[in-house]
C-alpha positions as CSV (number, residue, x, y, z in Angstrom):
1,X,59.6,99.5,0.5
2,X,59.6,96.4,-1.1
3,X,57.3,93.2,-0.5
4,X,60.4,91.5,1.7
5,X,60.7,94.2,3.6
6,X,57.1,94.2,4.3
7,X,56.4,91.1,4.4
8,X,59.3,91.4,7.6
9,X,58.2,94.5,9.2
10,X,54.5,92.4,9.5
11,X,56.6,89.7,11.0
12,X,58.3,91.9,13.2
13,X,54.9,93.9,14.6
14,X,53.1,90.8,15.1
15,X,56.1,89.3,17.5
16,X,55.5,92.3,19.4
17,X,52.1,92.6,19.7
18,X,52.1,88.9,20.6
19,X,54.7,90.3,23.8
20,X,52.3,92.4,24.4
21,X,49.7,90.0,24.7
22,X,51.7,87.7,26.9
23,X,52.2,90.3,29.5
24,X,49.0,91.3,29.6
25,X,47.5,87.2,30.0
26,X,50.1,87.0,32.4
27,X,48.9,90.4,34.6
28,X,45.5,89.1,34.0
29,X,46.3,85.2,35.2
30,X,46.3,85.8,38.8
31,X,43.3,87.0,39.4
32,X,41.2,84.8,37.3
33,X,43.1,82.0,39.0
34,X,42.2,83.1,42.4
35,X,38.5,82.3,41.4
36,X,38.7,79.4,39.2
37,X,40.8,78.1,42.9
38,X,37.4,78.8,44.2
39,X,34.8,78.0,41.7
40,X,36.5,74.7,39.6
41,X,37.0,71.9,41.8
42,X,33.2,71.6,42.8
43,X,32.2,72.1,39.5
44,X,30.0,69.0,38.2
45,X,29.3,70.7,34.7
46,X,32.4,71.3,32.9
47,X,32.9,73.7,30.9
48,X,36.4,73.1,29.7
49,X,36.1,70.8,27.2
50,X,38.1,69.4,25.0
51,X,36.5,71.3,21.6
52,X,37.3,74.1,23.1
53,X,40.9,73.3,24.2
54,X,42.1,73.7,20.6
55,X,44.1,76.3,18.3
56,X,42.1,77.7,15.5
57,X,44.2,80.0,12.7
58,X,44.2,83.2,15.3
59,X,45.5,81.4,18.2
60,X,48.1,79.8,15.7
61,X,49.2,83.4,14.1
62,X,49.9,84.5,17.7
63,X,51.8,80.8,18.9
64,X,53.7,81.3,16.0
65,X,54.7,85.1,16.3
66,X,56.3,83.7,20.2
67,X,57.7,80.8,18.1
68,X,56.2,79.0,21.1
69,X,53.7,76.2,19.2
70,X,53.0,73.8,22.0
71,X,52.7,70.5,21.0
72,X,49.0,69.1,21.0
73,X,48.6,66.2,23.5
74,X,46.8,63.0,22.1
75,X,42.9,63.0,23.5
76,X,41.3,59.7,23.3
77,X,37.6,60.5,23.6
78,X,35.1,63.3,22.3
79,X,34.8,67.5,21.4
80,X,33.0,66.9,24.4
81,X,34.9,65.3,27.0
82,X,37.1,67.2,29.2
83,X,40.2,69.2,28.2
84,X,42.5,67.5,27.7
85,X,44.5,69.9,29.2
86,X,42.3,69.7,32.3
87,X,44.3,68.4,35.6
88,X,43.6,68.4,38.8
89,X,44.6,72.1,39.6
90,X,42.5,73.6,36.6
91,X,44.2,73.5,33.4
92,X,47.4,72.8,32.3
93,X,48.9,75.3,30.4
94,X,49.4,78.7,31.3
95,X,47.2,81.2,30.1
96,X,48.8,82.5,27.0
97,X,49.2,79.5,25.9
98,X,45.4,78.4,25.5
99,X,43.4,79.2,23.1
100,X,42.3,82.8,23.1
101,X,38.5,81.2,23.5
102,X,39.8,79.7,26.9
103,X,40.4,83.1,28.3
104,X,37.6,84.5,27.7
105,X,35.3,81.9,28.3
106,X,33.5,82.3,32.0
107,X,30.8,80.3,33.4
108,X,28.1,81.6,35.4
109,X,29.2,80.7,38.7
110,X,32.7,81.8,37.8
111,X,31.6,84.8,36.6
112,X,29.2,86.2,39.5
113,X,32.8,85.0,41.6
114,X,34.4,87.7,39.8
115,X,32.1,90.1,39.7
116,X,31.8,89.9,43.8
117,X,35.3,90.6,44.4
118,X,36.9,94.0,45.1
119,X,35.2,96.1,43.0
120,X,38.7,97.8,41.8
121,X,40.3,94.8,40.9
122,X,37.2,93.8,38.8
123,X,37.2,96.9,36.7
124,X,41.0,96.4,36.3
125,X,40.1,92.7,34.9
126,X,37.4,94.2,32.5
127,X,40.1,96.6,31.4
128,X,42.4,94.1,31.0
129,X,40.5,91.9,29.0
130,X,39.4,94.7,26.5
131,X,43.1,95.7,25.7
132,X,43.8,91.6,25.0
133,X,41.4,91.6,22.5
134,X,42.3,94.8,21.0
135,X,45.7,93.8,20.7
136,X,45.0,90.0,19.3
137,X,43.1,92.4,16.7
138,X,45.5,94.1,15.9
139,X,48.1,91.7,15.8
140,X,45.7,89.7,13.6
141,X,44.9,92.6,11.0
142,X,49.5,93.0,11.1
């Protein structure tokens, strides 16, 4: 095989490993929304800041395997400030579309929120969250 064809086949893995990943954010989505619903908007410490609310190199290998780069919106103050992405319904952008810090970021108080619910559905989120970040590896290492 030559170095195109590699070089293509790479390509080709990565778009679908980056699928995979959107499917999985978006079976994952709901039920980290239901808490942030009920944790976020009495939050007076947050966490989503704007440092945080931006692509590194990983995040942009796997926005540019979707051929999805979202555009960055202008932030006027600090790292530390909120997201810039923040609105008044939590953030902004759907889940696959943050940074991959962003999903896997949970506060304390969000945290013991999902760890209190259904039992099931909490082990099904753990799962979850371990096959994202085996496939961003893999994706990553494509």
């Amino acid at each position: 095989m030559d170095k195109k064809t590699s070089s293509w086949n790479a390509v080709a893995a990565r778009g679908e490993l980056a699928d995979d990943l959107v499917a999985a954010f978006s079976a994952v989505s709901p039920f980290i929304e239901k808490h942030t619903a009920l944790v976020c908007p009495d939050c007076e410490n947050v966490c989503c800041i704007d440092k945080h609310g931006k692509y590194d190199n990983n995040d942009m290998i796997f926005m540019r395997a979707l051929v999805a780069v979202t555009e960055q919106r202008p932030h006027e103050g600090g790292d530390d400030d909120p997201c810039r992405y923040l609105d008044g319904s939590g953030c902004s952008r759907a889940r696959w579309e943050r940074p991959f810090r962003c999903t896997h970021f949970f506060c304390t108080p969000l945290l013991k929120s999902l760890e209190n619910d259904n039992a099931k559905l909490y082990r099904g989120f753990v799962v979850y969250l371990q096959y994202l970040t085996s496939v961003r590896q893999r994706m990553l290492e494509a």
